[in-house]
LOTORFI-698304 format. One record per atom (N, C-alpha, C): z, x, y; residue in three letters. Coordinates in steps of 0.05 Angstrom, whole numbers, padded with zeros to 5 digits, always signed. Atoms other than C-alpha are relative to their C-alpha. Layout:
<nodes>
ZXYALA ...
</nodes>
This chain:
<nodes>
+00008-00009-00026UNK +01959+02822+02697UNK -00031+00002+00001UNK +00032+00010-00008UNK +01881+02806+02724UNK -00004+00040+00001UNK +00022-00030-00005UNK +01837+02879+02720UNK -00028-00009+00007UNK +00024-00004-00006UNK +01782+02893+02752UNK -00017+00017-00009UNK +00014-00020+00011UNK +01754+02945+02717UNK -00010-00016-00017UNK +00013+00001+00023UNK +01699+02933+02662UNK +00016+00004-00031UNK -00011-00005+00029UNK +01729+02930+02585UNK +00026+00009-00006UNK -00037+00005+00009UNK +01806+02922+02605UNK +00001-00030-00006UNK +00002+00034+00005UNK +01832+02854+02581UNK +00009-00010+00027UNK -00006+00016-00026UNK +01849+02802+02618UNK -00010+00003+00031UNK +00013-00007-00025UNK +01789+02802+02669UNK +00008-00018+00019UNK -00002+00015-00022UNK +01802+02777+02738UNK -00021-00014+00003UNK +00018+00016+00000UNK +01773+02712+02750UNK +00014-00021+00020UNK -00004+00016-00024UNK +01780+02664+02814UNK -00017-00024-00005UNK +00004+00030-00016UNK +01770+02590+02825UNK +00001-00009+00031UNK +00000+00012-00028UNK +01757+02563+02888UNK +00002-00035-00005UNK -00018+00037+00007UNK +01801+02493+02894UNK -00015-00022+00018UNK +00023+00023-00020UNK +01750+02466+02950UNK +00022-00015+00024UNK -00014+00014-00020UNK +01809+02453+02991UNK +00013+00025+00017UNK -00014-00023-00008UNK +01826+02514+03019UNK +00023+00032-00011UNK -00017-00012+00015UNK +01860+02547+02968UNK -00031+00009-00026UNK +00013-00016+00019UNK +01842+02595+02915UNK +00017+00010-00023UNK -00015+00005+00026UNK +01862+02594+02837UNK -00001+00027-00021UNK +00004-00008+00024UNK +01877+02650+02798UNK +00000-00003-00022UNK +00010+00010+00026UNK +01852+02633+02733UNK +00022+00022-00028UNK -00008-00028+00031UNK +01891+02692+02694UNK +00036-00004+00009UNK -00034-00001-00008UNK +01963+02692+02732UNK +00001-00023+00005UNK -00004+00034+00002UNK +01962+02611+02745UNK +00011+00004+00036UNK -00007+00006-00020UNK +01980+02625+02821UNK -00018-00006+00014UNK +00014+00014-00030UNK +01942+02588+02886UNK +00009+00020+00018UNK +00004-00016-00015UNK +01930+02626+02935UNK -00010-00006+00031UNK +00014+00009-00028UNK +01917+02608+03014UNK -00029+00024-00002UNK +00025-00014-00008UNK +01841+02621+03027UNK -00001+00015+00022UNK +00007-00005-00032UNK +01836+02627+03107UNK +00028+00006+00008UNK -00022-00002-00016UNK +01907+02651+03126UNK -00006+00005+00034UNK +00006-00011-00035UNK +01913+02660+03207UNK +00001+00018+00008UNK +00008-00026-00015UNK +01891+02714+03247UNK +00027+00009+00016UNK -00020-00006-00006UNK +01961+02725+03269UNK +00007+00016-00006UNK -00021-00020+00012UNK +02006+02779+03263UNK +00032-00008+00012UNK -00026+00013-00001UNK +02082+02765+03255UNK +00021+00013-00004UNK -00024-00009+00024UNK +02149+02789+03237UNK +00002-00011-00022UNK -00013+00013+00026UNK +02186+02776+03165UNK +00007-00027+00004UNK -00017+00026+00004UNK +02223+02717+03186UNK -00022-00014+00009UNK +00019+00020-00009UNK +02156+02689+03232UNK -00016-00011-00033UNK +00014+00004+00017UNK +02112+02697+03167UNK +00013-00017-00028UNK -00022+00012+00011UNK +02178+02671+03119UNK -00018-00031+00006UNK +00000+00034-00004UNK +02174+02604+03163UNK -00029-00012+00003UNK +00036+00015+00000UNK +02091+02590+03171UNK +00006-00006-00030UNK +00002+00012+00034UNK +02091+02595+03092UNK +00016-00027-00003UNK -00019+00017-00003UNK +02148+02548+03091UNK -00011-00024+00006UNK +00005+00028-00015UNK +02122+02497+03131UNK -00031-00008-00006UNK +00034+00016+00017UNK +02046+02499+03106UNK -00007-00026-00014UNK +00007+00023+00012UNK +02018+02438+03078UNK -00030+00004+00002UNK +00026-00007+00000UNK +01952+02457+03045UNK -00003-00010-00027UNK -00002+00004+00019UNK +01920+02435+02985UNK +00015-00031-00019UNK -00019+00020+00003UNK +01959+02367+02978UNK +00028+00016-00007UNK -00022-00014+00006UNK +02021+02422+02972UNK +00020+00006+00010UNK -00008-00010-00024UNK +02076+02435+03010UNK +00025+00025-00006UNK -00023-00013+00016UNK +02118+02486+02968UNK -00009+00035+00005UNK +00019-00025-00005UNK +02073+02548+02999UNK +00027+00022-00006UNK -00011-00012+00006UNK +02116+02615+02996UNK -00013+00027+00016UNK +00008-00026-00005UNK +02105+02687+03020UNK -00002+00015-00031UNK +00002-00017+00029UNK +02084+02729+02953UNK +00012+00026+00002UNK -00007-00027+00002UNK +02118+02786+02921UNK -00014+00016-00004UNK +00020-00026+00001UNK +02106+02854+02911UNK -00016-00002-00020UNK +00022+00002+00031UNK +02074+02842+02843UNK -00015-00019+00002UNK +00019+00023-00009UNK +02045+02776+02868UNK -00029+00019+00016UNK +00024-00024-00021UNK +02004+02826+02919UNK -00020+00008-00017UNK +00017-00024+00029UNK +01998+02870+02868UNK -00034-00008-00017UNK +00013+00011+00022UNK +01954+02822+02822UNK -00028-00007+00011UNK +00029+00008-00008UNK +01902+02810+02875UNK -00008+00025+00021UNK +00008-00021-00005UNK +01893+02881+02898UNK -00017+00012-00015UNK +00016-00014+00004UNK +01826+02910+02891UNK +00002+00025-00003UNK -00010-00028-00004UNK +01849+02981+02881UNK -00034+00012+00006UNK +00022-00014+00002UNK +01778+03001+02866UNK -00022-00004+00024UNK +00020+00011-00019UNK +01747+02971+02937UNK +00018+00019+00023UNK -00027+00014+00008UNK +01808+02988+02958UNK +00007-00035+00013UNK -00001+00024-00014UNK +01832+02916+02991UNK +00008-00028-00015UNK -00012+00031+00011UNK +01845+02839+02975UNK -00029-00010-00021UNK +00026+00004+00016UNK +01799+02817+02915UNK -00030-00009+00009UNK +00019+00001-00020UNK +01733+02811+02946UNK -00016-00025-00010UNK +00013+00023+00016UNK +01715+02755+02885UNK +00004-00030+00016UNK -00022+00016-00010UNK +01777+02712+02915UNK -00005-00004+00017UNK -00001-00005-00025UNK +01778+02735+02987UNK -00022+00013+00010UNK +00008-00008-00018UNK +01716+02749+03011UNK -00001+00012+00033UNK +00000-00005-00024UNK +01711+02789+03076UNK +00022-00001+00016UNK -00026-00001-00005UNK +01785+02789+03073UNK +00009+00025+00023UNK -00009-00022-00015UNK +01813+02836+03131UNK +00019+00020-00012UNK -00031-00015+00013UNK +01861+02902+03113UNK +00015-00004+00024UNK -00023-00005-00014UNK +01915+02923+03156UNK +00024-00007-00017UNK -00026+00010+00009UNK +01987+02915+03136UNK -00006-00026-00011UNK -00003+00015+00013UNK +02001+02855+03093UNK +00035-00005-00003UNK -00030+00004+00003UNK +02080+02829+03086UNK +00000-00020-00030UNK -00007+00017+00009UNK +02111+02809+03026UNK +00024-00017-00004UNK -00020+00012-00007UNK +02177+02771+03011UNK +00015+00014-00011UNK -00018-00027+00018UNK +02204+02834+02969UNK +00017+00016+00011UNK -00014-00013-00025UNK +02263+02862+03006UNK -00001+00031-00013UNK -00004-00018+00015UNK +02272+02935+02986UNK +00023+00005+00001UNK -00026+00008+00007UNK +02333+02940+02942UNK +00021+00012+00012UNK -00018-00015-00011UNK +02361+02993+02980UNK +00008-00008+00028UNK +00002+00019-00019UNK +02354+02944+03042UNK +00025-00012-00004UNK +00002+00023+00012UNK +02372+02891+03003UNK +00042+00003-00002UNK -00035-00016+00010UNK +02451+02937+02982UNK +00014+00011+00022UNK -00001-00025-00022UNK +02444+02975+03052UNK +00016+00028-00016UNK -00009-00025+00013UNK +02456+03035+03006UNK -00012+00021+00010UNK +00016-00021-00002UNK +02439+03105+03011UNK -00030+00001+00016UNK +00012+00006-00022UNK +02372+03106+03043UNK -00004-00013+00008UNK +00002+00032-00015UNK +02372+03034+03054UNK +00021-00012+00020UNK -00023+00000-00016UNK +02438+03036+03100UNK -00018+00002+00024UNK +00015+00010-00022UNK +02416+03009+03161UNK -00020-00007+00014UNK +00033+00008+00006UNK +02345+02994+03149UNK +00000-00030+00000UNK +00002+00034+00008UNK +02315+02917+03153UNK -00031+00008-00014UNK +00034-00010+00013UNK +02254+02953+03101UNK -00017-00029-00021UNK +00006+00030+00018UNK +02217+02892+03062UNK -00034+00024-00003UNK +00033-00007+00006UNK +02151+02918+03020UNK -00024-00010+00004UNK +00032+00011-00015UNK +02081+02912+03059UNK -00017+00017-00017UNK +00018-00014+00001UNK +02014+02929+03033UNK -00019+00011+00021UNK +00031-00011-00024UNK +01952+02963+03075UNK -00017-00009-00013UNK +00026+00013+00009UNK +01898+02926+03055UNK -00028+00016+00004UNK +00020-00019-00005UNK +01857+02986+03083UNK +00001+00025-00022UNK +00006-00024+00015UNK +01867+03038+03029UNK +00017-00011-00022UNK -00027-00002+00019UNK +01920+03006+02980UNK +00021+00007-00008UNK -00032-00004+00009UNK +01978+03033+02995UNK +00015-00019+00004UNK -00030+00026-00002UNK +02049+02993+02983UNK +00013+00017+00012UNK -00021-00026-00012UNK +02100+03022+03028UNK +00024-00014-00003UNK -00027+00012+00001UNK +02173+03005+03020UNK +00018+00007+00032UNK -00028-00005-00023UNK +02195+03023+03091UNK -00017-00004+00024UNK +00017+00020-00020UNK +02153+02968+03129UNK +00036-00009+00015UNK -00013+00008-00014UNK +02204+02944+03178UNK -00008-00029+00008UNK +00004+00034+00000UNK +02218+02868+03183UNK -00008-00005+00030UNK -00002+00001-00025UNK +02221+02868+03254UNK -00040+00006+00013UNK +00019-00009-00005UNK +02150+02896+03262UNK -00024-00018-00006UNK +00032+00026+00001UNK +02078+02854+03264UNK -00019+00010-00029UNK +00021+00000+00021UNK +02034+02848+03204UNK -00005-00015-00006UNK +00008+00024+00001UNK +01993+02800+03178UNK +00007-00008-00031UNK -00012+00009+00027UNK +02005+02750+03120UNK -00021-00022-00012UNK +00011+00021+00014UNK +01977+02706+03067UNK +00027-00023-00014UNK -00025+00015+00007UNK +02021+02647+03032UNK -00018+00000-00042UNK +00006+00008+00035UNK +02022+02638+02948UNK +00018-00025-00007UNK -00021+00015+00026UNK +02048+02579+02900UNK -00008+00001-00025UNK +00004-00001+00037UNK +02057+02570+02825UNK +00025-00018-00001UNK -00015+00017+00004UNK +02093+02523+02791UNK +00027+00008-00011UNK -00023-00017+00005UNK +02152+02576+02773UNK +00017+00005+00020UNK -00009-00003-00026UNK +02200+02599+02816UNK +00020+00029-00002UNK -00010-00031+00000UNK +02233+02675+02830UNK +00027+00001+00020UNK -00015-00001-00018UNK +02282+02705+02866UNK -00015-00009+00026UNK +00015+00008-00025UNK +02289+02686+02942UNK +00008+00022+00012UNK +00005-00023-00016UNK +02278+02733+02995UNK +00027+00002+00005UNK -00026-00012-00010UNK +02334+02784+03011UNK +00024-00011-00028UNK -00016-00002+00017UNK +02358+02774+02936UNK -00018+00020-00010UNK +00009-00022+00010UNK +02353+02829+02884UNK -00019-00014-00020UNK +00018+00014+00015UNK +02293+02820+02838UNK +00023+00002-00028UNK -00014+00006+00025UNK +02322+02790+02765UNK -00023+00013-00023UNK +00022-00015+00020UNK +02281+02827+02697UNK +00007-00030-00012UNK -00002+00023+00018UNK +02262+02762+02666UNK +00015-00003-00030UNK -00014+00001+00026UNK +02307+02744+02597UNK -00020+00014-00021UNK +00008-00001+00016UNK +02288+02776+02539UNK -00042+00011+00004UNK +00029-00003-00011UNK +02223+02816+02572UNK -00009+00019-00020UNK +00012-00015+00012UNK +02217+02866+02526UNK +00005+00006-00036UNK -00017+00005+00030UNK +02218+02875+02441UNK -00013+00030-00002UNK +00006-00019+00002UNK +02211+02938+02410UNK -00013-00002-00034UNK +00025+00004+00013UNK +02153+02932+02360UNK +00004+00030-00036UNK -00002-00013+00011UNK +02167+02997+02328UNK +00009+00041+00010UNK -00008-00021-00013UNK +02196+03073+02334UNK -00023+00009+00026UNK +00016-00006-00012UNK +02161+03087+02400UNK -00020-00026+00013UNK +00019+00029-00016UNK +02119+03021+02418UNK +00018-00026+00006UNK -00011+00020-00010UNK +02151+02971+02462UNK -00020-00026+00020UNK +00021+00018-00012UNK +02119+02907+02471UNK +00012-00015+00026UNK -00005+00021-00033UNK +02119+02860+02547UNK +00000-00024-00011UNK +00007+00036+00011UNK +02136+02786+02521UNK -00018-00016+00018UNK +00012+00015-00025UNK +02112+02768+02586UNK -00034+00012-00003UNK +00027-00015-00002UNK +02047+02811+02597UNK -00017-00008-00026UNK +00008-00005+00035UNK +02038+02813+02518UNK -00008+00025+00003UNK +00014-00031+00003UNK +02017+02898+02537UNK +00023+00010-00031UNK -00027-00024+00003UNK +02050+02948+02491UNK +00000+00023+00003UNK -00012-00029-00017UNK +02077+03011+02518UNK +00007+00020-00017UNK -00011-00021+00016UNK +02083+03075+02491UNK +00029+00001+00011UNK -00031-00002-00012UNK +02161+03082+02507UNK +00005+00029+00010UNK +00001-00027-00013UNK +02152+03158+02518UNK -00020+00006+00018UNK +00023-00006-00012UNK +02098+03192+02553UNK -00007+00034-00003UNK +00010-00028+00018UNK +02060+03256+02545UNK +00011+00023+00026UNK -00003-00027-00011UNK +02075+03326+02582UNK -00016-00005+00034UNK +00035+00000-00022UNK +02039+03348+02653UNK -00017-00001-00010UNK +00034+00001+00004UNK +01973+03333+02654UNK -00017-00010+00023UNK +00015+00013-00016UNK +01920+03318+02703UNK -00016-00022+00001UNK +00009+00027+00008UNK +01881+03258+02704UNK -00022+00000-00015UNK +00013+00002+00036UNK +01833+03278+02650UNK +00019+00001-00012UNK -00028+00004+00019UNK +01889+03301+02617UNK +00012-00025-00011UNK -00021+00020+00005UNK +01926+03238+02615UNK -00025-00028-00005UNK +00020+00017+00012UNK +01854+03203+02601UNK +00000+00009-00032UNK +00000-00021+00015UNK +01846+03253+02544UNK +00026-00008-00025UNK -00016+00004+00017UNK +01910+03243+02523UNK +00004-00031-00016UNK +00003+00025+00010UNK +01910+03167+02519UNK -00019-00012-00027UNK +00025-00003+00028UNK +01844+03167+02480UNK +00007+00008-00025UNK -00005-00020+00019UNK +01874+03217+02431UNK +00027-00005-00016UNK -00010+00011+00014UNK +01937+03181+02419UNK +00004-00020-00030UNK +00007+00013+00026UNK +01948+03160+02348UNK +00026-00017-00006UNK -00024+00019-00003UNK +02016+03123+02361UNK -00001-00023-00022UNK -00003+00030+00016UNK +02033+03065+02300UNK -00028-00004-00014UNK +00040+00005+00014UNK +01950+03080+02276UNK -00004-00021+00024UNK +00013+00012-00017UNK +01932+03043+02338UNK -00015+00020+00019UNK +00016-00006-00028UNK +01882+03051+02399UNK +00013+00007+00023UNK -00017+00014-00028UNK +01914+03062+02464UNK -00013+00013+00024UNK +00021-00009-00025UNK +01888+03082+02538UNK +00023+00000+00022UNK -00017-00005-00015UNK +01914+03094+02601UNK -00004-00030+00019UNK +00000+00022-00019UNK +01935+03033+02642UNK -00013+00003+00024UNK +00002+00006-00030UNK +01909+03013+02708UNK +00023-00001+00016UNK -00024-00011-00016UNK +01952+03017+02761UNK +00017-00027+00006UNK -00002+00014-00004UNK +01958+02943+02773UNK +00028-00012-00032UNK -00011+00000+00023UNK +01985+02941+02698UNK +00023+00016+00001UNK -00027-00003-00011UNK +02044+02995+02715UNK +00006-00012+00005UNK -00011+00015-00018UNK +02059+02958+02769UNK +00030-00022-00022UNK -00019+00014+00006UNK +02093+02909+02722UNK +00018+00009-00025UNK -00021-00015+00016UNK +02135+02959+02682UNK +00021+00005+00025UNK -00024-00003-00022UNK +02180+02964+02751UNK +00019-00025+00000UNK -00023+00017+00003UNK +02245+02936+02755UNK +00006+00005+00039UNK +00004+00003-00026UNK +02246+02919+02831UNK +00040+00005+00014UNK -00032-00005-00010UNK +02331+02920+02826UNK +00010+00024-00002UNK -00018-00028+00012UNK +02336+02991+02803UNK -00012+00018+00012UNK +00013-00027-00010UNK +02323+03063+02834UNK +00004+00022-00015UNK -00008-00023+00016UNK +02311+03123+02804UNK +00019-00001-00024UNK +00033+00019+00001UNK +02284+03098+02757UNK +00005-00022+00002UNK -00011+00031+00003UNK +02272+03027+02770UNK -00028-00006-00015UNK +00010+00009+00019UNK +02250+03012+02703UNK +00021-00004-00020UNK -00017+00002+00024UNK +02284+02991+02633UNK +00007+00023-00005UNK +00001-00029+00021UNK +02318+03058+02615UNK -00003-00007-00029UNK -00008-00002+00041UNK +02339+03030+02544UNK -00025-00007-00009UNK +00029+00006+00013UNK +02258+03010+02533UNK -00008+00026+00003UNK +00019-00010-00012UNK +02240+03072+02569UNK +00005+00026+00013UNK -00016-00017-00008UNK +02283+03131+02563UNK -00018+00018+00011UNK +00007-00024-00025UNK +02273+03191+02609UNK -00024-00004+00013UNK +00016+00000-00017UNK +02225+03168+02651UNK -00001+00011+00025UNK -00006-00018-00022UNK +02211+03217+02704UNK -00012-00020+00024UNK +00003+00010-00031UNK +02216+03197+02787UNK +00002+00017+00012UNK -00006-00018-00025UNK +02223+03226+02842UNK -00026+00006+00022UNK +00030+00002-00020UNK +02179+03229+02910UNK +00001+00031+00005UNK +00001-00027-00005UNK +02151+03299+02934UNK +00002+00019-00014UNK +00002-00008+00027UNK +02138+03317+02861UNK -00021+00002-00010UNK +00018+00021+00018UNK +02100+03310+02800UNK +00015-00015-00015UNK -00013+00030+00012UNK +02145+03254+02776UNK -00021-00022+00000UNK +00027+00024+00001UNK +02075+03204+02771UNK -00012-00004-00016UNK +00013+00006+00030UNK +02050+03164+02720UNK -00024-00004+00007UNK +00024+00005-00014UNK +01977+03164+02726UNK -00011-00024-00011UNK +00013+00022+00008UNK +01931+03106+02727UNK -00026+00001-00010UNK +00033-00009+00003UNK +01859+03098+02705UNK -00006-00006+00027UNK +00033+00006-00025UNK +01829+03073+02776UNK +00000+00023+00009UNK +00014-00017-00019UNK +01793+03127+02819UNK +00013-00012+00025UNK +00004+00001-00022UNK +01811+03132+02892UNK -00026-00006+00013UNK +00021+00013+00002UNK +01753+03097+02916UNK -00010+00020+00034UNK -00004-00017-00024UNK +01764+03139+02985UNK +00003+00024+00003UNK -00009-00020+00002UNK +01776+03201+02966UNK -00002+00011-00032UNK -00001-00008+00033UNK +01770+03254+02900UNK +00028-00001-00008UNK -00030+00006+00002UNK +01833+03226+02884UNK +00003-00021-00021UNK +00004+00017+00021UNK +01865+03182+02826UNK +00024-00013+00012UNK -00022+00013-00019UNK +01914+03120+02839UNK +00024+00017-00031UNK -00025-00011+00022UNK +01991+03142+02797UNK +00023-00017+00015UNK -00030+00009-00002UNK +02062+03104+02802UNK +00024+00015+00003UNK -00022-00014+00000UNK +02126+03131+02822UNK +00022-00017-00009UNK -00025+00017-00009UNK +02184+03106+02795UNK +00032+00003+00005UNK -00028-00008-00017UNK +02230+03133+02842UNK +00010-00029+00002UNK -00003+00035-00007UNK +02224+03050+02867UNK -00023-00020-00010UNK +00023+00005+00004UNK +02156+03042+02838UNK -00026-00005+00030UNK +00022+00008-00028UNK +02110+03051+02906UNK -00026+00021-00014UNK +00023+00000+00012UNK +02034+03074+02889UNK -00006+00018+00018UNK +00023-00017-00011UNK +01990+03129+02912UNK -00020+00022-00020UNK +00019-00017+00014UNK +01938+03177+02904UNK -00002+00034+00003UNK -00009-00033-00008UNK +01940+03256+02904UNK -00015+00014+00016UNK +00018-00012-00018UNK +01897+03266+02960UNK +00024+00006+00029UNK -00021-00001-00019UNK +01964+03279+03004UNK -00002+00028+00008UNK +00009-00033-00009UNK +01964+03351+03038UNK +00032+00009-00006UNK -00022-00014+00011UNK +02027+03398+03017UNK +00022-00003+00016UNK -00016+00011-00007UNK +02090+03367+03028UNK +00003-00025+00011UNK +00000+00024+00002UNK +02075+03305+03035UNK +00007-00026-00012UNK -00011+00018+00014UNK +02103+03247+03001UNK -00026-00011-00019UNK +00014+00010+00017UNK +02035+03234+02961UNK -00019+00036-00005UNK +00009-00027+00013UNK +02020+03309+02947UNK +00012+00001-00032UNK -00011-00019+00024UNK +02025+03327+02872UNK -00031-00001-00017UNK +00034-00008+00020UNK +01975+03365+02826UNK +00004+00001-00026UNK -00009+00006+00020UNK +02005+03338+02760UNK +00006-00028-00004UNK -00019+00026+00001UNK +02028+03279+02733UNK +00005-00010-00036UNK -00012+00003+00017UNK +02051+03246+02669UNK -00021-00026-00009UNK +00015+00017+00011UNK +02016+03197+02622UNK +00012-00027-00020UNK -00019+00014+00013UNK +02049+03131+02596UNK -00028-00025-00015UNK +00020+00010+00009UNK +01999+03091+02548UNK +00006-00021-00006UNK -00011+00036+00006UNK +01990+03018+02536UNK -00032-00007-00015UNK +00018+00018+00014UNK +01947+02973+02488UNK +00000-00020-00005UNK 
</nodes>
């Protein structure tokens, strides 16, 4: 996963294809430069991607939630500013149904919810409504994922377990502490990362963009590996939140993960709020 921060690996780095498109150099996906000043429903923004022909390409796509994910500036907040110059926020649509949509289960029973970002502060929300206008970008790569309005699949064989407590990402190559430490606040859970002596290794506190791809997009509460990743606390209107290293760039606030469904915020929420909590939990990766 691409970071923007200073002295995480794998720095974000953009190509410009000279044809309208834009190359992430770290995740291998193309990216539409100039998308249209339009706003759309799910199915309008579905069929533009679809039918695009850019780049000698014609295989364009709407991007998932983790596709999003990978070119979110958290720290501006917004669309990478290297990539997408002068990129607009507002809502953003991706092709990620939410699973509870996706089952019409429990709170997803009678919902058409699909996950949008705000390009204005970085939140992901899971209860964007398909029906509703937002604007879109298109992605390809030479891979291929679930299709929209299926459940996301956890790639074969994503995770090994390295040793009592350290679980490595085959995919990512991170590895994960498999537990995590007590409350703590976001020194705390800086503090604590630093101070970890796990296996005689280094370890730190992930970015938020790096969570991101410990979520298992088919599962709730928790939608993550349990058997990698026992008792992982969730829950919204808590401190169920793994914290991240970025700063709220808007606020004295830090970004943290929930993985009630895995959606993102910062604890500048006012009491009772679904992004209120003055604790959170620390899960370490190196």
């Amino acid at each position: 996963m691409p970071n923007t921060d200073d002295g995480l690996p794998n720095p974000a780095s953009y190509m410009d294809g000279g044809d309208g498109t834009v190359h992430d150099e770290v995740t291998g996906l193309v990216w539409e430069q100039d998308p249209p000043d339009d706003n759309g429903t799910w199915d309008d923004a579905l069929a533009y991607c679809e039918a695009l022909e850019l780049g000698g390409k014609t295989d364009w796509r709407l991007p998932t939630r983790i596709e999003i994910t990978s070119v979110l500036d958290y720290g501006k907040p917004g669309w990478a500013e290297a990539a997408f110059p002068g990129a607009p926020g507002a809502f953003h649509r991706s092709a990620s149904d939410w699973i509870l949509t996706i089952n019409q289960q429990g709170a997803g029973a009678g919902t058409d919810y699909a996950w949008a970002f705000n390009m204005s502060d970085g939140i992901v929300s899971n209860a964007y409504s398909k029906a509703s206008d937002a604007r879109y970008r298109c992605v390809r790569s030479e891979g291929s994922g679930e299709d929209p309005s299926e459940a996301a699949a956890q790639p074969p064989d994503q995770y090994t377990v390295l040793s009592e407590g350290e679980v490595q990402d085959n995919y990512t190559g991170l590895i994960w502490e498999a537990g995590d430490s007590g409350e703590v606040d976001h020194a705390g859970a800086l503090d604590y990362c630093a101070e970890l002596s796990l296996g005689g290794q280094t370890w730190r506190l992930p970015s938020i963009r790096e969570l991101a791809t410990l979520v298992d997009e088919a599962k709730v509460a928790p939608a993550i590996d349990e058997s990698m990743f026992p008792d992982t606390k969730y829950g919204s209107r808590s401190n169920n939140w793994y914290w991240a290293a970025d700063p709220d760039a808007q606020a004295d606030a830090n970004w943290a993960l929930n993985f009630d469904d895995g959606f993102t915020g910062t604890n500048k929420g006012s009491e009772g709020s679904w992004n209120y909590f003055t604790a959170g939990f620390a899960r370490c990766v190196r």
